[in-house]
C-alpha positions in Angstrom: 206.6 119.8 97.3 207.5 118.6 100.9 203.7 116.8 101.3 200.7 115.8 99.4 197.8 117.4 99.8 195.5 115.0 101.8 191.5 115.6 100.7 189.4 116.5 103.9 186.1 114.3 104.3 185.2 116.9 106.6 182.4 118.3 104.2 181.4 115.1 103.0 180.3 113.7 106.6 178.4 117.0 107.7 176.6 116.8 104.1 175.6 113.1 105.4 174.4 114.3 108.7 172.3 117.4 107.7 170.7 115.3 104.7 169.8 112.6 107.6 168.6 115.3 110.0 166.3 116.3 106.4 165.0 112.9 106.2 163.6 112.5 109.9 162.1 116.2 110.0 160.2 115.3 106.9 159.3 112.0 108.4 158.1 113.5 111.8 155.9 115.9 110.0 154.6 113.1 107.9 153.6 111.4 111.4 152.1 114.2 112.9 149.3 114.6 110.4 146.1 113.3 111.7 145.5 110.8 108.9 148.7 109.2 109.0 148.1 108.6 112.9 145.0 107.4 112.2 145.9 105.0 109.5 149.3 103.7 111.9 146.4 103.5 114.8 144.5 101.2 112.5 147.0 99.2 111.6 147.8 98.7 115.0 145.1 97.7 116.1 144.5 95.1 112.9 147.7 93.8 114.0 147.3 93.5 117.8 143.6 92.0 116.5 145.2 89.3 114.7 147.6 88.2 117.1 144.9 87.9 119.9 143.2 85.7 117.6 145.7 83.3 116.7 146.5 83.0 120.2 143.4 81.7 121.1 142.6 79.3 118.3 146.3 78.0 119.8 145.1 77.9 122.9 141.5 76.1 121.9 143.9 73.9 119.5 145.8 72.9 123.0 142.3 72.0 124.6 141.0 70.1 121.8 144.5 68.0 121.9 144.2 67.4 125.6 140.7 66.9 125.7 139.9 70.0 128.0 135.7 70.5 127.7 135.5 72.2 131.3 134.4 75.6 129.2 131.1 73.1 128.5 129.1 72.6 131.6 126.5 69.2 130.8 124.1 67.0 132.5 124.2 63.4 133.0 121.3 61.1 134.4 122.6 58.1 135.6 120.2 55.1 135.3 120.8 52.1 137.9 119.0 48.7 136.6 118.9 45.1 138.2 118.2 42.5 135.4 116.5 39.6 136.3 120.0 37.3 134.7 121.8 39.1 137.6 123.4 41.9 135.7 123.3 45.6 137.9 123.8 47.9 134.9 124.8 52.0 135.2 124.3 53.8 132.5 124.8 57.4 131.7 122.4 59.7 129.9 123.1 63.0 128.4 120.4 65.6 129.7 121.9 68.7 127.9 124.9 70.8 127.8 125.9 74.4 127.7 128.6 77.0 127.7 129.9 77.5 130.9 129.7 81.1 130.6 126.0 81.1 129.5 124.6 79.0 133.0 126.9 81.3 135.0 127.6 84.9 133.5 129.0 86.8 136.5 132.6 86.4 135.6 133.8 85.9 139.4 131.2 82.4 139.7 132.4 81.5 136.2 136.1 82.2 137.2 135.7 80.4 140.6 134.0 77.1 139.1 136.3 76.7 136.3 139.3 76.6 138.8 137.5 74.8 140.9 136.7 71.9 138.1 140.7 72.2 137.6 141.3 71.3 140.4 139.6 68.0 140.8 142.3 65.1 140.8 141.6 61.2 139.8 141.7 60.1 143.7 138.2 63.0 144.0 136.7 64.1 141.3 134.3 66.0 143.2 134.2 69.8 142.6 134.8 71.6 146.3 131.8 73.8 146.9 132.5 73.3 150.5 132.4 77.6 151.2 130.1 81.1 150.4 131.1 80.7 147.3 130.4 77.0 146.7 126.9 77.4 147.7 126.2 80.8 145.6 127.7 78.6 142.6 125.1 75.6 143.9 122.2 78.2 143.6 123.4 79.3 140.6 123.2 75.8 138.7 119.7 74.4 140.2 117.5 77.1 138.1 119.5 75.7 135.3 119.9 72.4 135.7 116.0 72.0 136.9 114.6 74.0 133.5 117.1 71.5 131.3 115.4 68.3 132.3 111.6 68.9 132.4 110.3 65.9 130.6 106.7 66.1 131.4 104.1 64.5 133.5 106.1 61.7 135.0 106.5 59.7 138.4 108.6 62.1 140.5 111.9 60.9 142.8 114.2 62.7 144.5 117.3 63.2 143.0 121.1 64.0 144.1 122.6 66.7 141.7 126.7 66.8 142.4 128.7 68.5 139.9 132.3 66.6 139.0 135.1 66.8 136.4 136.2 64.0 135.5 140.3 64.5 135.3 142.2 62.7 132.0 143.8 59.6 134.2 139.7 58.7 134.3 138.3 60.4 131.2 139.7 61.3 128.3 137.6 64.5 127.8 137.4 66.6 130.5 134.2 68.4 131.1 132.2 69.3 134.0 129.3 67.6 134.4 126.5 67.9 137.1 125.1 64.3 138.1 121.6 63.7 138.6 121.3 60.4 140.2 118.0 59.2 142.6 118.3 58.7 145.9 118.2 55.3 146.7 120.5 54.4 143.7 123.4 56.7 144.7 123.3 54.6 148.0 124.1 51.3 146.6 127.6 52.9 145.3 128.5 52.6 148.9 129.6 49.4 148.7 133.0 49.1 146.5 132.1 45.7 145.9 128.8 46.8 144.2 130.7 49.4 142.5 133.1 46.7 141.0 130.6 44.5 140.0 128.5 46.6 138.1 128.4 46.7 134.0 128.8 49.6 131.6 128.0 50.2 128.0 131.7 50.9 127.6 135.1 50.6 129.3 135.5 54.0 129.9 132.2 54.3 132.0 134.3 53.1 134.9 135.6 56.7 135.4 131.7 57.7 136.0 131.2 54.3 138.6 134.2 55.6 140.6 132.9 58.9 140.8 129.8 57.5 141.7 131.2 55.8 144.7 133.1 59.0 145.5 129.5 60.6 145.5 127.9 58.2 147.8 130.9 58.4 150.4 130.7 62.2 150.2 126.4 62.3 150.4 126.4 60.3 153.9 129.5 62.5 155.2 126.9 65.3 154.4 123.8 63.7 156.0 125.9 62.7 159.4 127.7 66.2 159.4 123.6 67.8 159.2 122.1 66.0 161.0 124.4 66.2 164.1 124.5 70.0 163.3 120.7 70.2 163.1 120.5 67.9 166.7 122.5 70.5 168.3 120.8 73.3 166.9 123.5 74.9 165.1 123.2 76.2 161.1 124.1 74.0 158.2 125.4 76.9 156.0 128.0 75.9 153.5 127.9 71.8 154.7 126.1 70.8 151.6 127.8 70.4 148.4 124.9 68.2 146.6 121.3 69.5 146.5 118.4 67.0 146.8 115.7 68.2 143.6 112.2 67.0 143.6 112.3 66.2 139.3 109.7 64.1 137.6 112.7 62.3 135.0 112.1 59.4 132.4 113.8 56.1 133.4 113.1 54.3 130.6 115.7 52.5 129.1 116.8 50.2 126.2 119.3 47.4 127.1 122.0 48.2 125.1 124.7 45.4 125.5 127.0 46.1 128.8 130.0 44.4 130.0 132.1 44.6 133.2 134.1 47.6 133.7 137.8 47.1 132.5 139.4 48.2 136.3 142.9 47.3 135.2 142.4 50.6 132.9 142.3 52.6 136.3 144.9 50.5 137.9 147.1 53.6 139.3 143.6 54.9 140.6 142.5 52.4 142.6 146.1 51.8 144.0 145.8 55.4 145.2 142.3 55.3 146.9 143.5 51.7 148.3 140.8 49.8 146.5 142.8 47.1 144.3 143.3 43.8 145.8 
């Protein structure tokens, strides 16, 4: 014989193909019974479910680390004393908190204050409510803040409520906070030299004095700005970003031990806003 025969895989290959083409029919009928689509649905959606969730834990896990509590919304009373030694003590007092989400349920005013409490920066930590929306989110917070501090029958002041965040260079836990300071007090923070000289129950209370003096500048901007608007008969819509509340508020307070506020600790701070020597 001239040649070998050669053996043909001809036959072989188109056994492979049809025994392939077998498997997928059998597995597209399998899919296209109702329970199997309903079980892969499930599954799906268990799935999808589970990844959602881990990625918000990691995303609450990132807050916790970098102290983000702007989802909380609190109060804080601040409380102004002149000791007869010659101490000028500020001291903050927790009035209540809540979930952001609870004071302000419509999710456009919850989605507008939280980027507006982003926003704030260590050289103004003043939320901008200088617009429509600003003073819808204003009228939003006074029902709220007003129902959280009824303490009783007691003397009654007027009071500045301002809400602030606080950013990390000043505060290592970033929440927003509405102040409720009286009056007369808020006006003394004015002066930086005041402001400097005060005491604090702790270091980190300086963050709150700064504010504080942010607060006054900003209240007799306000005042001017109304006034001159109200003296030339125009409307003061949208000028006012702090609401003066008619609250009856204990001022009692113990003299826990103070001491001046460590301003090296917002060194960078005050370099910015021009207030270190």
């Amino acid at each position: 014989m001239l040649s070998e025969r050669v053996p043909s895989t001809y036959g072989n290959e188109s056994d492979r193909i049809s025994g392939m083409e077998k498997v997928l029919e059998s597995v597209r009928t399998v899919l296209e019974l109702h329970g199997v689509q309903g079980l892969l649905l499930t599954l799906l959606g268990v799935a999808t479910g589970w990844l959602l969730a881990r990625w918000r834990r990691f995303r609450m896990q990132r807050r916790i680390a970098g102290g983000d509590a702007r989802e909380i919304i609190a109060i804080d009373q601040i409380l102004v004393h002149d000791y007869p030694d010659g101490r000028t003590t500020v001291r903050n007092r927790a009035c209540g908190s809540a979930a952001l989400e609870s004071v302000l349920p419509n999710p456009v005013a919850h989605d507008a204050f939280l980027a507006r409490a982003k926003a704030t920066r260590s050289v103004n930590p003043l939320i901008d409510l200088k617009d429509h929306m600003g003073s819808y989110l204003l009228y939003l917070l006074t029902p709220w803040v007003c129902g959280m501090v009824r303490h009783g029958r007691l003397p009654h002041e007027v009071w500045i409520m301002a809400p602030v965040c606080e950013p990390g260079v000043l505060s290592a836990h970033q929440s927003s906070t509405v102040i409720l300071i009286q009056r007369s007090d808020l006006e003394r923070f004015r002066d930086w030299e005041f402001c400097r000289n005060v005491e604090v129950e702790h270091g980190s209370d300086g963050a709150r004095v700064l504010t504080l003096w942010h607060m006054a500048r900003e209240y007799e901007r306000q005042r001017n700005e109304v006034e001159q608007l109200q003296a030339a008969g125009k409307p003061t819509t949208f000028v006012e970003t702090m609401y003066y509340l008619d609250l009856g508020l204990d001022i009692d307070e113990v003299d826990i031990p103070t001491k001046p506020v460590p301003w090296e600790r917002f060194a960078s701070t005050l370099k910015a806003l021009k207030l270190s020597p």
